[in-house]
N, C-alpha and C positions, 0 to 999 in steps of 0.2 A: 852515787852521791852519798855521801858520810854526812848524818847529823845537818839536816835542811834541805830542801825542794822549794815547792812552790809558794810565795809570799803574796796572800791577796793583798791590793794595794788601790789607795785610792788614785785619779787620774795629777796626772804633772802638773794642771793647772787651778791644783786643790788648795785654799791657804795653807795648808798643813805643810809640802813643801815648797812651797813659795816662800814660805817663813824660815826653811831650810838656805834655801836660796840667796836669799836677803841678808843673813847672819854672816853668810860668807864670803857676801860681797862688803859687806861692811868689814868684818876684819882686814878683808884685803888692803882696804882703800879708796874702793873702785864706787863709793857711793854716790859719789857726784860726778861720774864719768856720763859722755852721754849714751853710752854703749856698753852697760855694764859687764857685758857680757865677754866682748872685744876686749876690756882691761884684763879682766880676768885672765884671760886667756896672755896678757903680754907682760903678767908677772913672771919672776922666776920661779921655777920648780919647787923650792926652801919657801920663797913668799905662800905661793899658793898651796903647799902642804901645810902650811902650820891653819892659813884659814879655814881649809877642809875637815881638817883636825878641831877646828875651835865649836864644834856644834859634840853633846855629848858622846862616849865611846860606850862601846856593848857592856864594859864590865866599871859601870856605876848606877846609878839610880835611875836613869832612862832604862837600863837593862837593855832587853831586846824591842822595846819602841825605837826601831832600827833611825837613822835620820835617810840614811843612802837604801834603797832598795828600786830594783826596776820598776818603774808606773807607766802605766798606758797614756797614750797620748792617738785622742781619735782622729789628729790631725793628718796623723803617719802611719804609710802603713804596716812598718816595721811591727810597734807594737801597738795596736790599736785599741787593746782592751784587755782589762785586769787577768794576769796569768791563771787564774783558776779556772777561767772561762774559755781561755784559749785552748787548756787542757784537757776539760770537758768536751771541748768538740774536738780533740783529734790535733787540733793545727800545733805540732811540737815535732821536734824529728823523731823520724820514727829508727829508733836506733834500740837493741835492748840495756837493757840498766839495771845496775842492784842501788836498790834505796834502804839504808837502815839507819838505827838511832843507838844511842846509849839510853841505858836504863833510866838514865838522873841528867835528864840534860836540861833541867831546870835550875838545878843548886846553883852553879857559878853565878846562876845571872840574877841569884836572890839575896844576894850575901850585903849590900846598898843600900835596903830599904826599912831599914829597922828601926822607923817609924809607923810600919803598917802594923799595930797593935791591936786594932780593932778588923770584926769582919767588914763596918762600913768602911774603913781606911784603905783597905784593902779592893775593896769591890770600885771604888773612887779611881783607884790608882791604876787598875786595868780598866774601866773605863776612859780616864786618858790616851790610851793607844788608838781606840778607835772613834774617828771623828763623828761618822757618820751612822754609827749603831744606833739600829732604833730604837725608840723607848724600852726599858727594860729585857732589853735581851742582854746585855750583858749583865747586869742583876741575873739572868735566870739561872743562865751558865754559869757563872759563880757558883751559884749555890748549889751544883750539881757535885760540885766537892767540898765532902763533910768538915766542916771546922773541928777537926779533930787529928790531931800532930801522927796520931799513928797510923791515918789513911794517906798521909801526903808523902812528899819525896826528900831526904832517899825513901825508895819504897822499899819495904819491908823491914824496917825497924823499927820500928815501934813508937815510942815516945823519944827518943832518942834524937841528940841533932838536931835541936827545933832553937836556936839561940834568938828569936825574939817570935812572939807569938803565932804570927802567921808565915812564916818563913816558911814551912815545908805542903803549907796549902798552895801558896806562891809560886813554891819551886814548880808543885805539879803543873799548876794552872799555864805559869811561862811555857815550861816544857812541854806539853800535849798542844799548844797554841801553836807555839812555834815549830817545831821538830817533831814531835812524836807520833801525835793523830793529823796533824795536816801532812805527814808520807802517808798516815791511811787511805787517805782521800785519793793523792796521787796516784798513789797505786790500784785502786781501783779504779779512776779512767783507763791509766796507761795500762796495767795487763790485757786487756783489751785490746789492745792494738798490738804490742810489743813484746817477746819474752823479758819479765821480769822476777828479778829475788829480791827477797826484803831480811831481814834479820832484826834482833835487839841482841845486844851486846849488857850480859849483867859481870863481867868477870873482876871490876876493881875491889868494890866496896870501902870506899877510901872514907875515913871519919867523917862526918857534915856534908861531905860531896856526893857519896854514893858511887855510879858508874857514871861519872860527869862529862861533860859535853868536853870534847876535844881527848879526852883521855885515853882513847881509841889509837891516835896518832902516836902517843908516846909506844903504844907495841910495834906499828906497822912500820917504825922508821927506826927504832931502836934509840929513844932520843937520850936515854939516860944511859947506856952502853950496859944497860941492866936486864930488859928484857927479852935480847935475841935468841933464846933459846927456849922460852916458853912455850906453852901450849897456844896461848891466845893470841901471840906473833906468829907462830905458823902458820895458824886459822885463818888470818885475815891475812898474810902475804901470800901464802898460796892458791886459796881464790881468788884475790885481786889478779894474781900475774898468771893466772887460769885463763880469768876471764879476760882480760886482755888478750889474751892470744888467741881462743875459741871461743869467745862470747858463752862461755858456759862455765861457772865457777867449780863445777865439779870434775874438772880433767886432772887435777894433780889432789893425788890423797893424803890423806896426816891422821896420823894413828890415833881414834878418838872423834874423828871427822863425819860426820851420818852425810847420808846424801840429803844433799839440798834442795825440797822441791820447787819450780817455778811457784812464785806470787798468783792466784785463782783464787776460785769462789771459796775454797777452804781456807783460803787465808792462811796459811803457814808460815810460820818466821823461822830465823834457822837462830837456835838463843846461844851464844857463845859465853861459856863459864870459863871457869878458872883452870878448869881438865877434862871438862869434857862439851860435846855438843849434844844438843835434843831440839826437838821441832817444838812449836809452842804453838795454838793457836791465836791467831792477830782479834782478839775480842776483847780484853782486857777496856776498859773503860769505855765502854760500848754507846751509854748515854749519851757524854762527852760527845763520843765522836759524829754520833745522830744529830745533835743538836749544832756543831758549827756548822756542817753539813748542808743542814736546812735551812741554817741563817748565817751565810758566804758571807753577802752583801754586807751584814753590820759587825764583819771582823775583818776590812782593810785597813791599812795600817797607815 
């Protein structure tokens, strides 16, 4: 899994997407039907794309307050309860998996909000995401990242890249929420059951973005007919096409390549640069990652 795993969520018959629900029965048409559900369903393809489409997209000002993500419904037993819990106790296939992130997989999704000037503005606006947070935990977590442009993401430059005040606290905040530190979590259920790898990928360092979220895909596919012969193309094609064949990402070597340990209690990442690899320890923002950890329940989305 590249860049996302598990999305706690609140249940399907939450106002949150009900209110999902509703926005795109109403675009369709289907508000006064008596079977909304049923019209929905007897649009054409073109209709019911543009309605589905008419609730925000990941790259504006909703960001990553996703509208579409899987939610429990205790009706069914499909999925009866918010995915972090299901994964906590085991109930997931038991298959092995590499789960990793890019470095900055917060930038793209903060570049919309440049109105969040203040740190209340800001602590407001991820409040929004989650409905049911309880008093002051999302205040607390907030504040566990310093208001200060040369701690946030891209990480490690400095003041740099910060085009409207809280941008690069944002970026992190999104990024470790979404992507970064919720694979921590996953992966410390799932190696427990399952052989797992994990990785962080720092090799772009693209102005304002950093190592950004999707940037990854431009090596592993060759999307700009620029990267095929790089070091961090090979990296990632030939444990990809490793590990599909032998569940083990370390059967085909590339000059530069360390071996990769399974995901365990040392928490090892395999960190993919620009020419070379290293192991990194998985502790990096450690707090953070204590802190959703302990408070799941008031970070569904």
């Amino acid at each position: 899994m590249n860049s996302g795993s598990v999305i706690p969520a609140v249940p399907v018959s939450h106002p949150k997407p009900q209110a999902v629900y509703d926005q795109v029965v109403r675009v369709a048409g289907c508000r006064q039907a008596a079977n909304t559900l049923n019209c929905l369903r007897s649009k054409r393809p073109a209709q019911f794309l543009a309605a589905a489409n008419s609730l925000p997209g990941i790259l504006s000002y909703n960001s990553v307050n996703l509208a579409y993500v899987p939610r429990p419904d205790s009706s069914d037993n499909f999925m009866p309860e918010s995915p972090e819990i299901a994964g906590s106790a085991g109930n997931f296939a038991k298959v092995p998996l590499i789960l990793g992130d890019q470095e900055d997989e917060g930038t793209l999704f903060s570049l919309f909000q440049q109105n969040l000037t203040t740190p209340e503005l800001l602590t407001n606006y991820i409040k929004s995401y989650f409905p049911e947070a309880k008093p002051g935990v999302v205040e607390a977590y907030v504040q566990l990242y310093p208001d200060n442009a040369a701690a946030g993401s891209p990480f490690g430059t400095g003041t740099q890249f910060n085009p409207y005040p809280q941008f690069k606290r944002l970026a992190a905040i999104l990024g470790d929420l979404t992507f970064t530190l919720s694979r921590r979590t996953v992966l410390q259920s799932a190696s427990k059951v399952v052989p797992a790898w994990s990785y962080l990928n720092t090799f772009i360092k693209a102005p304002l973005l950093g190592t950004f979220h999707g940037g990854d895909l431009l090596y592993m596919f060759d999307v700009t007919r620029q990267t095929e012969n790089t070091f961090p193309a090979q990296v990632l094609q030939t444990t990809v096409i490793s590990f599909a064949n032998t569940l083990d990402p370390n059967g085909l070597k590339v000059p530069g390549l360390v071996a990769w340990p399974k995901y365990g209690p040392d928490a090892q990442l395999l960190n993919v640069g620009n020419a070379t690899t290293s192991l990194m320890a998985d502790d990096f923002r450690q707090a953070q990652s204590d802190f959703l950890t302990q408070n799941v329940e008031s970070f569904r989305v």
